[in-house]
N, C-alpha and C positions, 0 to 999 in steps of 0.2 A: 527520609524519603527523598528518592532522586527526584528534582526539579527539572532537568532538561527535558522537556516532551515536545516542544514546540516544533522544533527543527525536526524531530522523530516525524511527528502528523505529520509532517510535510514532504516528509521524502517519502513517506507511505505512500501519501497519496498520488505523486510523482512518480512513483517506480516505474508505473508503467509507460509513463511519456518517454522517460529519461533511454528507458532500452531503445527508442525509435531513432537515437544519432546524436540526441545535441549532447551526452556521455558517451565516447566512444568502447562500448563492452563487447568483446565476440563473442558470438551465438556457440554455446558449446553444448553436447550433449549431456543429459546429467547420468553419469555414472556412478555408482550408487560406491558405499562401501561393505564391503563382507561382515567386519565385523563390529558393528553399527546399530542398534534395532530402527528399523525405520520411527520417524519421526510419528507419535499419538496425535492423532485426527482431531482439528474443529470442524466436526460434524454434526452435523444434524441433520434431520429427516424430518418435514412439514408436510403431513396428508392430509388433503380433502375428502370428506363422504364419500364419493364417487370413486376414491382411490389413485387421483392423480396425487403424483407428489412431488418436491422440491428437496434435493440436496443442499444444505448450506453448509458449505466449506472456506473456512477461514483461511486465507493466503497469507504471505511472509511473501512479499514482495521481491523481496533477494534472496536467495538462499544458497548451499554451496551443496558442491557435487556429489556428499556424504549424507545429503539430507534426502537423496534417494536409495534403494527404491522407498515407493510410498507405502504407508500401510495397507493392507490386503481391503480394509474397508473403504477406502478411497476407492482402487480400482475399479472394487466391487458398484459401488454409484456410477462412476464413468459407464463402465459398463452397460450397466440397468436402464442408463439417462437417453431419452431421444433425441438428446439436444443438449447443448453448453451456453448459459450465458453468466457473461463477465461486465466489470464496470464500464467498459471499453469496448466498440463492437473490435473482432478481431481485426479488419479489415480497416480500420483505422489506426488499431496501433501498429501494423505492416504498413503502411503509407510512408512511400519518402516524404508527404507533405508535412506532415504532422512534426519532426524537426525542425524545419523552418517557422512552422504556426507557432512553435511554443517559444523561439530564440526572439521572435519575432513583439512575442508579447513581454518579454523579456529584455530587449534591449530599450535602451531610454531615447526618450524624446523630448524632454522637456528645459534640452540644453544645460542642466545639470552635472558633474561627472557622480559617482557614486562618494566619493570622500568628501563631498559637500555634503551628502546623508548622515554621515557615521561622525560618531564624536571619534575626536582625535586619538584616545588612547585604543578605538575597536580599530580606526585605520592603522594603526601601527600595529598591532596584530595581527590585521590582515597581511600586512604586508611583511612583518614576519613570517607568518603560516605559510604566503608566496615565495620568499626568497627560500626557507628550507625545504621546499618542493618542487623547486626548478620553475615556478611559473613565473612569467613576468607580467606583475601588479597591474600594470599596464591594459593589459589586455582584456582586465574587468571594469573598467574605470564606466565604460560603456553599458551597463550592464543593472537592472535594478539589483534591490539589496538581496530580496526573495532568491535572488535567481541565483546569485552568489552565495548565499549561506545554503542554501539545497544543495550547490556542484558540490560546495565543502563536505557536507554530510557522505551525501553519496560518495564522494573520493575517498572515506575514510572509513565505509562500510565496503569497498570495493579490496581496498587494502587489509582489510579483515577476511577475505577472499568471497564476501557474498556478492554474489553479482544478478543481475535483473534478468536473466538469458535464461537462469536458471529456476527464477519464480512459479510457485503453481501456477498463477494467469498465464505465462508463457510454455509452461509444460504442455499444459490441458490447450492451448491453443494450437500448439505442434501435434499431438493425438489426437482433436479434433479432427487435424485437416488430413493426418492420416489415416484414420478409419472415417470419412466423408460423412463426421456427424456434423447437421447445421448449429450457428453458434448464432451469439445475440449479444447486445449490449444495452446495459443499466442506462449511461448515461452519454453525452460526445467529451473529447477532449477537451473541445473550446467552453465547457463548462469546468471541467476541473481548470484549467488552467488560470479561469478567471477571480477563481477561490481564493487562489495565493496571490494574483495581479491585485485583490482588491485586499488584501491584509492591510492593516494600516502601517505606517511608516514605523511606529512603536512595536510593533509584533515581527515587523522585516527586523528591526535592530537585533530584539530578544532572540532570534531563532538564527542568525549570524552568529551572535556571542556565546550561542549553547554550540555549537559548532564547533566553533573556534577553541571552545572549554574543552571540550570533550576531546579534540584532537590532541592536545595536550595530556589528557588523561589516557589517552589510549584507548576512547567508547566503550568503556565499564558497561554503560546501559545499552548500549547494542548488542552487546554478548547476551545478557542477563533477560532481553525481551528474545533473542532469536531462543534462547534454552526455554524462556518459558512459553513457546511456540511448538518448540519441539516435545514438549514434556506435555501439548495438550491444557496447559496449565490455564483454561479461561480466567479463575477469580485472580488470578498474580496479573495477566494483561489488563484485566479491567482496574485493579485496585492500582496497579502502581503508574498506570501510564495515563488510560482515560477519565481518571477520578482527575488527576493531578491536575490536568488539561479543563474540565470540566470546571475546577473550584478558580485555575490562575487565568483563564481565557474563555470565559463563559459567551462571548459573543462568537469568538470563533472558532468555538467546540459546537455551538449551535449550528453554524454555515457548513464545517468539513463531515460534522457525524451526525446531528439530529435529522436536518431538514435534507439532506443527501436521501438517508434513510426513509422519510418519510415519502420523500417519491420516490424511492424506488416498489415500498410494498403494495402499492397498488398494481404493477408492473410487473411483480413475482403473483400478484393473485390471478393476474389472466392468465398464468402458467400452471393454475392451480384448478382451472374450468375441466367441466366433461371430457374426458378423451384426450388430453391433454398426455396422459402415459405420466414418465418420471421426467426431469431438468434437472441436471446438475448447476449448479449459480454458485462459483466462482470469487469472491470479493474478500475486501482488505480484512482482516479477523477483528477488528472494533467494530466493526458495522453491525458485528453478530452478538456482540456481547453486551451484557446489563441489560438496565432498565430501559435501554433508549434502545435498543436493538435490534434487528428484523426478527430475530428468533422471538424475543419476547412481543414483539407488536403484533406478529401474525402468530402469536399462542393467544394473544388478547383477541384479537380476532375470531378465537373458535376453532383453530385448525389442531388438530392432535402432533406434539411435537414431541422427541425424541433424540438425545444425545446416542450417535453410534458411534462403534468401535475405541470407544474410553471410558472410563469410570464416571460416571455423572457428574458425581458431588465434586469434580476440579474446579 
């Protein structure tokens, strides 16, 4: 079983800040490929009595230009939905401020340089990883460990050609603003970001050195999570990435996916009142999966839920 998950949560949960500038990625349109089948939907459909209802659709925060178009039952939601909300209102992850807000919680202050953090043999990997990518070492020295082991990730999923520009939260944000549906958000930036500011110094190491692993390997489990994304595949994303995460970091698997979750489904149920119509809701695909999940917490809940457009039992 693959152990690197760490550094995974964490540029999930970062996808969306990263596309706002502090990773410089262009905004490209996603063109689809011909001969491709669109990627199998995490979907789900949550109806209330009254027959308002809620789309949950599982994201892949990067994705690449081949991973469009979507399947017909996506559209079909978008569609149907009076409204889009996401972890993020839109309108904050289009803020030039929100780069500065995240570089900002990110750069150190406590007179430290970053290789006074890292034991000797990760700084020297690091600065291997640096010298054969043109970067000069230097220039992170300022910088916490979180912040650096995520640019790595992300640089290493970008080079895999998935880029943030091209994510469902960034599609459905772009289609949003052009058919003038209103949009919403779960949560603000300055709460995820303070998710990862508050990791402890032990879990910035581990998600650096999975990083740093993994760039060496070529991110085997980046491929293997983006295929089992595309193939709809819930029980492969849950069993081998947030089980892992759950049994080796139980404190914070609790802070990025339990208690996240837990506020938000109070938040999807006002979207779920009289007259309410449909919402399509947007979010990272762990949020929807297992036992700790929005889908199963608002099935606990009473609401009628339903896997569309893929075979259930994935």
């Amino acid at each position: 079983m693959n152990k690197r998950v760490l550094r995974w949560f964490a540029a999930s949960l970062l996808g969306l800040l990263l596309v706002a500038g502090v990773l410089s990625v262009p905004l490209a349109g996603a063109a689809g490929s011909a001969g491709k089948p669109p990627p199998t939907p995490l979907l789900w459909k949550v109806t209330a009595r009254d027959g308002a209802s809620l789309y949950l659709l599982g994201s892949f925060h990067l994705l690449k230009p081949d991973d469009y178009p979507l399947a017909p039952a996506v559209d079909a939601a978008f569609a149907r939905s009076a409204r889009v909300v996401f972890e993020l209102p839109a309108e904050e992850v289009q803020s030039p401020q929100l780069a500065a807000q995240m570089l900002q919680a990110a750069t150190r202050t406590d007179g430290r340089r970053l290789q006074d953090d890292l034991p000797p043999a990760q700084w020297a990997a690091l600065q291997e990883y640096a010298a054969a990518h043109g970067m000069p070492v230097e220039a992170l020295a300022g910088y916490e460990v979180w912040f650096v082991g995520l640019s790595v990730s992300l640089a290493e999923m970008a080079a895999q050609g998935l880029d943030p520009s091209l994510g469902l939260d960034q599609h459905f944000m772009r289609e949003a603003a052009r058919t003038g549906k209103p949009t919403g958000g779960l949560e603000t930036a300055a709460e995820q970001i303070a998710l990862l500011d508050g990791m402890s110094l032990e879990e910035q190491r581990q998600m650096l050195a999975e990083a740093l692993d993994d760039a060496k390997d070529g991110n085997p489990q980046t491929r293997a999570l983006h295929d089992a994304w595309r193939a709809g595949d819930a029980r492969r994303l849950w069993s081998e990435m947030a089980l892992d995460m759950k049994r080796q970091y139980p404190a914070l698997y609790r802070n990025i996916n339990v208690a996240r979750n837990d506020r938000w489904v109070p938040k999807l149920e006002a979207y779920l009142q009289p007259g309410q119509g449909a919402t399509l809701v947007v979010v990272g695909s762990l949020h929807l999966l297992g036992e700790d999940g929005v889908v199963e917490k608002l099935r606990a809940r009473g609401y009628q839920v339903e896997r569309v457009g893929a075979d259930s039992t994935r």
